[in-house]
N, C-alpha and C positions, 0 to 999 in steps of 0.2 A: 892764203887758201882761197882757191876760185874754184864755181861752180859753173858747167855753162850748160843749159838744157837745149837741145837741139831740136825744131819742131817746127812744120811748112808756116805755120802763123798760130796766132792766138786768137782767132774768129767765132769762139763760142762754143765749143765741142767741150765735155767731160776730160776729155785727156787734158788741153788747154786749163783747163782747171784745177785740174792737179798741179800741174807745172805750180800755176798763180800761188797755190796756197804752199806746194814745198817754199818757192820763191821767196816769198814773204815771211818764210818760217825762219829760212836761212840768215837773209840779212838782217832781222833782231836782231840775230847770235854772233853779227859781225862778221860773216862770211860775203864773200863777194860775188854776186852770183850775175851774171848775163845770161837773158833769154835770146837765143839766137835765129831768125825767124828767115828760112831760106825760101819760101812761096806767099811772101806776102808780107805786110808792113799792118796790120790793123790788130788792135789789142781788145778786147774784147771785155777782159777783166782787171780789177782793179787791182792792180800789182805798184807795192811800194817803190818812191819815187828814186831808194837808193838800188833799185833794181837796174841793172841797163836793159833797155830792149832794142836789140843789133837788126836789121834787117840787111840781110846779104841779097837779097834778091827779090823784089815784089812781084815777079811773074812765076805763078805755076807751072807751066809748062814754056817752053820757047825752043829755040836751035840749039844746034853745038855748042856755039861761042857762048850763049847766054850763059848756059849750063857750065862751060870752063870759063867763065868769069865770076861766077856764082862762088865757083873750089878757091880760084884765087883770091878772090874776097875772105874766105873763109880760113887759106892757108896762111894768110897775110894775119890775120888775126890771132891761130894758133901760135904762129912763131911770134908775135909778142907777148901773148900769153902762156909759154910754154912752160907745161908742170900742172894746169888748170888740171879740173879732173872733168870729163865731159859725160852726161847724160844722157843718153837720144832716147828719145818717145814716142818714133818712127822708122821703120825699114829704112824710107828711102834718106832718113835723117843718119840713118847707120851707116847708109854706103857712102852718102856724101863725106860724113865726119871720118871714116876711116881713109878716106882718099885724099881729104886737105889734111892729115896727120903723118901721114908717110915720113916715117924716117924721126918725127917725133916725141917727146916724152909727155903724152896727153892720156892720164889711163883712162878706159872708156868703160862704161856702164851702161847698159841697153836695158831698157825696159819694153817688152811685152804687151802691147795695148787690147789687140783685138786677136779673133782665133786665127794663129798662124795659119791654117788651113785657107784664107782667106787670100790671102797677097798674091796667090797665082804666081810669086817670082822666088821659091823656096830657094833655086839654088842661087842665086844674087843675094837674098835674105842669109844662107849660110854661109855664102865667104864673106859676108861681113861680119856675120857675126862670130867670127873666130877671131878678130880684133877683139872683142869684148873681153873685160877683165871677169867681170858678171853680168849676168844677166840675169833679167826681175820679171816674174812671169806673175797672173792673178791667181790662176788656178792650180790643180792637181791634173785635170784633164789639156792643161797646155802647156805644164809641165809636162807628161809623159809623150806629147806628140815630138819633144824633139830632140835631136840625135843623142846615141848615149851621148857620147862627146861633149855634149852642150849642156846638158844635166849636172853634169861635175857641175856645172860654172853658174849655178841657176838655182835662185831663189825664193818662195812666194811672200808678195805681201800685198797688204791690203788696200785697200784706195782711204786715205784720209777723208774723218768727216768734218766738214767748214764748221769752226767756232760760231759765224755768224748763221748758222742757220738758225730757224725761228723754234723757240719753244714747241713743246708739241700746244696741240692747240686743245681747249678745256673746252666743252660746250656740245650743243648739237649742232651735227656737221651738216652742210652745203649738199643737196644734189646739186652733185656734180664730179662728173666723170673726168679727168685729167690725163693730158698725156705732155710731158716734156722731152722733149730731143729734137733731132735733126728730124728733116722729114725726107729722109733717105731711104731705098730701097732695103739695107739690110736691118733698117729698125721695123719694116714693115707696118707704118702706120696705119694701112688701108685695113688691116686684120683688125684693129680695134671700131672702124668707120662700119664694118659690115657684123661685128659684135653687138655695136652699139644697138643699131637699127634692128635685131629682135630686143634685146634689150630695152628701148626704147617705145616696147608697143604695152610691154608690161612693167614701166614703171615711167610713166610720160612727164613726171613731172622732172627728170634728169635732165641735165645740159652736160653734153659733150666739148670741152676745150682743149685744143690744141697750142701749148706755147714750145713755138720752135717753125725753124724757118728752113728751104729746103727746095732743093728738084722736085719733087713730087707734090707739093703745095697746090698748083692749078688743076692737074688731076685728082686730085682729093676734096677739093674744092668740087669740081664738075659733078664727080663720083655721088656727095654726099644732095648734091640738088637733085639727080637720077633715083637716088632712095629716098627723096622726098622730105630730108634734114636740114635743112637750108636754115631753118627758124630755128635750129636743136642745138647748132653748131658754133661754137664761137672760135677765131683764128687770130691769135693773137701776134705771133709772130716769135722773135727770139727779146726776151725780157731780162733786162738787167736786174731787177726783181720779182724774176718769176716764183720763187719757193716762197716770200711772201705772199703773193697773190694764191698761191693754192695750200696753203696752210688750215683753212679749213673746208677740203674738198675733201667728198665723200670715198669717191674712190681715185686709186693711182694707177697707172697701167703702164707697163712695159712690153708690147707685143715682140720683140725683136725676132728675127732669123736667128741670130748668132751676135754674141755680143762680148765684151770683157767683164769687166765689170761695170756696169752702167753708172757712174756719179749721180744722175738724176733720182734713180733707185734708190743706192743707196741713202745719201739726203732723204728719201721723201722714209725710208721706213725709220730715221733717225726720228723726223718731226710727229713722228707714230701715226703717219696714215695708214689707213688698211689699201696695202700693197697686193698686184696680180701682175706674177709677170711669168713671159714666156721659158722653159724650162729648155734654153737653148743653150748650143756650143759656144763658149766652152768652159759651160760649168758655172759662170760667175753668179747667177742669180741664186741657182740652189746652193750654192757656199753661202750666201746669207739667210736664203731664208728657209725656215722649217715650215713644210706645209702644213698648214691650218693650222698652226701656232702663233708666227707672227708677221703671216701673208698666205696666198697662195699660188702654185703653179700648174701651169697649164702646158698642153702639147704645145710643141712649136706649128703655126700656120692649123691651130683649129681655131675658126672661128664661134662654133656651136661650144666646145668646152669654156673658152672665153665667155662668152654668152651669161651660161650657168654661173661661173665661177663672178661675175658682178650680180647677178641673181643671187644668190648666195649668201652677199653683202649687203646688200642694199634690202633685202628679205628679212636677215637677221640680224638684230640691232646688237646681242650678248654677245655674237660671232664678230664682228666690227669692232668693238671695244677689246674684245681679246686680243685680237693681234694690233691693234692700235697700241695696245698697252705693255705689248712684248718685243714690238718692232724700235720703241722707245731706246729699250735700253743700249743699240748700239753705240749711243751720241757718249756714250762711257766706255767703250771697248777700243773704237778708233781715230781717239781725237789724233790733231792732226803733228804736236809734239812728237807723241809717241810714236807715232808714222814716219814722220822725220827725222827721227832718232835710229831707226832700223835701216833705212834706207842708207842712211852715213856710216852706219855700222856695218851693212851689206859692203860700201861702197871702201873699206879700209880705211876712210876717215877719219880722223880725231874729233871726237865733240868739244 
C-alpha cells in the first residue's frame, strides 16, 4: 500500500500542513506514503523521516520542456509505483497527476482546498477532475458549486486538528491582537491593519502581530507607518512555532476574502482563543463557528464591523471566556486519527 500526496511544495501554507499531519498519520500505521513536490523542493514542516519527500521539479513556473520534464519525472515514478493510490491537494497537482498516469492504474483522489470559484481555470479544473476517483471538498457551499456529475463523486470532511497544538491556555490573556497566514491578497491582511487602527485609539494598550510571511509584507509594513502604527505592530515572519507563541493572545483574526477552511483558524479556536473571522466563500469559517458562542463573524472586507467585533472582546471579559471555553472543545471532534481514518475510508482504502 502507497500513498503519494501531490502538491507545488511544502513552504508553510495550511494545506502543506495537512498533507504533514495525514503524512505522519500514515506511516505509524505502516503505509508508505511520498509527498511529491512539483514547484519546489523546501519542506517547511516536520514530516517523519520514513516519509519520502520527491521533488519532481523545483521551479514554479518555466518553458515547455521544463514542464514536459517535470510529467516525465513524474511518469517515471508512476510506472514504478503503479497501483500507488494518489492524492492531489491542488488543480494544477490534478492536471499534472492525471497526465503522468495515462494509461495507468494510479486511482486518484482530489481534494478541494480553496473556493473552486477562485482558480479562474474551471474548465482545465473539470477535465481533470473527471479522472478523480473522489473527490474531498470542505464545505456544503463548495460542494454544491460543482457539476451535478462531480457531486456523485464528492465528499466533506474536515481539516484535522494537530495533536501538538498547545493546551488551551489558563490565565489572563495577553493584549494582543494576532493574525497567522500568508500575507496574500486573498487572506486580506490589510482589513485587519485598518481595523486595528480604530481599534487601537480605544484600547492603546493592544499590540497587533502578524506571523506569516508574504507579497504584501512591505506594503503593510509602509501602510501601517502611514496610520501611524509603526510602535503597535509587530512582524514576525512565518514561525515554526508560531501557535506556541500566540497561545495566550487575546484576540485571533482571520480577515480572508475567500478561504477553505483556514488550519490557522481552526488550531487557534482548538487552543480556545476567542476567535473573529471573516464570514467568507466558501463557508469554511461558519461550519465551524457559531456566532457568539464560540467566535465571531464578520462581513467579508468590513472593516468598521471588524473594528466592533475586537471591541466586543477586548470590552467583555464573560464574552472572551465564553467562546474561549466553547471553541476548546473542537481539539475532541477532530483529531487527526479520526480524520485519517475517513479520508482512507473516503479513498476505498483498507485501514
Amino acid at each position: 500500500m502507497k500513498i503519494v500526496f501531490i502538491t507545488p511544495n511544502m513552504t508553510g501554507g495550511g494545506t502543506e500542513k495537512v498533507i504533514s499531519l495525514f503524512a505522519n498519520e500514515y506511516v505509524k500505521r505502516g503505509i508508505e506514503v511520498t509527498i511529491m513536490m512539483f514547484a519546489g523542493e523546501e519542506c517547511a514542516y516536520q514530516v517523519d523521516p520514513a516519509v519520502e519527500l520527491l521533488c519532481v521539479s523545483a521551479q514554479s513556473h518555466g518553458s515547455a520542456r521544463i514542464r514536459l520534464e517535470r510529467l516525465r519525472r513524474m511518469r517515471d515514478f508512476f510506472k514504478k509505483n503503479e497501483g500507488c493510490h494518489l492524492f492531489s491537494f491542488c488543480t494544477m497537482g490534478t492536471v499534472f497527476g492525471a497526465l503522468a498516469t495515462i494509461g495507468l492504474h494510479c486511482p486518484m483522489l482530489v481534494a478541494e482546498r480553496t473556493d473552486p470559484r477562485s482558480s479562474g481555470h474551471d474548465f482545465i479544473r473539470n477535465m481533470a477532475y473527471r479522472r478523480a476517483r473522489q473527490l474531498v471538498v470542505q464545505t456544503e457551499e463548495s460542494l454544491n458549486y460543482l457539476p451535478a456529475s462531480f457531486r456523485k463523486k464528492a465528499f466533506r470532511l474536515p481539516n484535522p486538528v494537530d495533536g501538538s497544538v498547545p493546551a488551551p491556555f489558563e490565565g489572563k490573556r495577553a493584549k494582543r491582537v494576532v493574525y497567522l497566514g500568508r500575507l496574500e491578497p486573498e487572506k486580506n491582511p490589510g482589513l485587519l491593519l485598518e481595523a486595528f487602527c480604530g481599534f487601537s485609539r480605544q484600547y492603546p494598550e493592544y499590540r497587533l502581530e502578524y506571523y506569516g510571511a508574504g507579497s504584501l509584507e512591505q506594503e503593510l509594513r509602509d501602510r501601517a507607518e502611514k496610520l501611524g502604527l509603526s510602535d503597535k505592530v509587530l512582524w514576525h515572519g512565518f514561525c515554526a512555532d508560531a501557535k506556541q507563541r500566540i497561545a495566550d493572545a487575546g484576540i485571533f483574526v482571520l480577515p480572508s476574502n475567500y478561504e477553505g477552511i483556514s488550519n490557522a483558524m481552526v488550531e487557534a479556536l482548538a487552543m480556545g482563543l476567542p476567535v473573529i473571522a471573516t464570514n467568507c466563500p466558501i463557508g469554511g469559517a461558519a461550519s465551524y463557528i457559531q456566532d457568539g458562542k464560540n467566535g465571531l463573524l464578520v462581513p467579508v472586507g468590513d472593516a468598521a464591523a471588524l473594528e466592533k467585533a475586537m471591541e466586543k472582546i477586548a470590552g467583555n471579559e464573560a464574552l472572551a471566556r465564553k467562546l474561549s471555553d466553547n471553541a476548546r472543545k473542537l481539539r475532541e471532534e477532530c483529531p487527526v486519527d479520526k480524520v485519517a481514518d475517513r479520508l482512507l475510508e473516503i479513498a476505498g482504502i483498507r485501514k
